[in-house]
N, C-alpha and C positions, 0 to 999 in steps of 0.2 A: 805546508806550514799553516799552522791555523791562523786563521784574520787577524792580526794587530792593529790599532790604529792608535796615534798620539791623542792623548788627554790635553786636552787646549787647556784645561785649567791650570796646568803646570809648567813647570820651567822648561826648557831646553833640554837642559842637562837630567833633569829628572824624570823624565820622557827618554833620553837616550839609555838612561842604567834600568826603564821600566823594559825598554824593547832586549837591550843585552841580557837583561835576567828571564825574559820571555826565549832569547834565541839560543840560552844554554840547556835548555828542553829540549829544543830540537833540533840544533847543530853544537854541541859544546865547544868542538874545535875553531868551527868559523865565530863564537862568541869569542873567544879568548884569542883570536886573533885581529879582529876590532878593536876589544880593549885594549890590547896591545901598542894600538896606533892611532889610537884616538885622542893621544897628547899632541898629535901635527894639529887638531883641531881647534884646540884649548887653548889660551880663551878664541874663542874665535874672532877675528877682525871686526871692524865694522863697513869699513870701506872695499869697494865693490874687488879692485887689484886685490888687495890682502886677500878676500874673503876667498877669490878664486887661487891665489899662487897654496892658502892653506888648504884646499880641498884638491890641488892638485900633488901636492907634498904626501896629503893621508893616502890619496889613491893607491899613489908610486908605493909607499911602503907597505900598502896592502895587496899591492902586484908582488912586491919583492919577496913577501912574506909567502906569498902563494907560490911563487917560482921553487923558494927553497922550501916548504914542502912537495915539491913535487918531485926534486930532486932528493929529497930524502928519503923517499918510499922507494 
């Protein structure tokens, strides 16, 4: 995959749709299955509990997401 790096001038979130629009170039299906599960993230927490129980909620969904595609092929 070619080099990405986040633009520190920009938001978060406008940094996450620059890399998703970078990673349907070169993975379409792993882009749209991030997008997919990047509402567990949103808004993200501030506090340290939240911030991990929603980064561990996105994971799960992006395990389960992987699971059943692997079961569907």
């Amino acid at each position: 995959m070619p080099k990405f790096s986040f633009d520190p001038e920009l938001s978060p979130q406008q940094n996450i749709e620059r890399f998703l629009k970078h990673l349907e170039v070169e993975d379409h299906e792993m882009a749209a299955l991030l997008r997919a599960n990047l509402g567990k993230l949103s808004p993200l927490p501030t506090e340290p509990q939240e911030r991990a129980a929603a980064r561990k909620a996105f994971n799960q969904a992006v395990a389960d997401s992987l699971d059943k595609l692997d079961k569907d092929t």
